[in-house]
ZAMARGU-4260 file (C-alpha; in steps of 0.2 Angstrom, whole numbers, plus 5000, padded with zeros to 4 digits):
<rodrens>
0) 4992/4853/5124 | 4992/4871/5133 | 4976/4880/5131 | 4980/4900/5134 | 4967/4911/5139
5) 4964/4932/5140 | 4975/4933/5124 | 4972/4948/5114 | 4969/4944/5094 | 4980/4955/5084
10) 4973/4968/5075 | 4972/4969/5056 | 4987/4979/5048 | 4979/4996/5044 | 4975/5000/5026
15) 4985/5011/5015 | 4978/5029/5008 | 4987/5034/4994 | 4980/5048/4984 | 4981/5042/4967
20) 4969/5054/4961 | 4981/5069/4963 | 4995/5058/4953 | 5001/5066/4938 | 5012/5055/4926
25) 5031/5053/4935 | 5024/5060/4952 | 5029/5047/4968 | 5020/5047/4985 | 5028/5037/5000
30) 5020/5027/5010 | 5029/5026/5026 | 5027/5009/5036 | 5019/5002/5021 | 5022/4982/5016
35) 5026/4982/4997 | 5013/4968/4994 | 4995/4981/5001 | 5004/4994/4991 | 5004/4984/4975
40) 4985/4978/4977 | 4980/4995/4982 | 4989/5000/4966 | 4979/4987/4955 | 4964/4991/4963
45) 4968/5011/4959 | 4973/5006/4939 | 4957/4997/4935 | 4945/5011/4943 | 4956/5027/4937
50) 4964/5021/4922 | 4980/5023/4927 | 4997/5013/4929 | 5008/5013/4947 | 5024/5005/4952
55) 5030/5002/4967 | 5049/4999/4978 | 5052/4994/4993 | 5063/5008/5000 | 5070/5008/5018
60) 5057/5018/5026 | 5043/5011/5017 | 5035/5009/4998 | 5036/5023/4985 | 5022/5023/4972
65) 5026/5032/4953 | 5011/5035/4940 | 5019/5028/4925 | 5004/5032/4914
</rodrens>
C-alpha cells in the first residue's frame, strides 16, 4: 500500500449561472464549459421555481439551454 502525502483535494466543479429569468419562449443561452448533466439539474431546479420548461445539447463548446415554454 502507498500512502501519499501533501496532495491537494480537487476542487468542486463551479456552478453554472444561467439567467433563466430573462428567457422568453425560443431564446437559448450557452453555457460555455458547461457538463450537460449541471445544466439539466439547474434546468429542473429553474422549471419548478419559474414555471418554465428548458432543454438542453451538448454542443462543442458547451451546453445550450432553449425555453420551450
Amino acid at each position: 500500500m502507498n500512502i501519499e502525502k501533501n496532495i491537494e483535494i480537487p476542487k468542486r466543479s463551479e456552478s453554472v449561472h444561467i439567467p433563466y429569468e430573462d428567457f422568453e419562449v425560443g431564446d437559448s443561452y450557452l453555457a460555455i464549459g458547461a457538463k450537460l448533466q449541471v445544466v439539466c439539474n439547474a434546468n429542473y431546479r429553474a422549471s419548478k421555481r419559474l414555471g418554465m420548461q428548458f432543454i438542453a445539447r451538448k454542443e462543442p463548446e458547451g451546453v445550450r439551454v432553449w425555453r420551450v415554454s
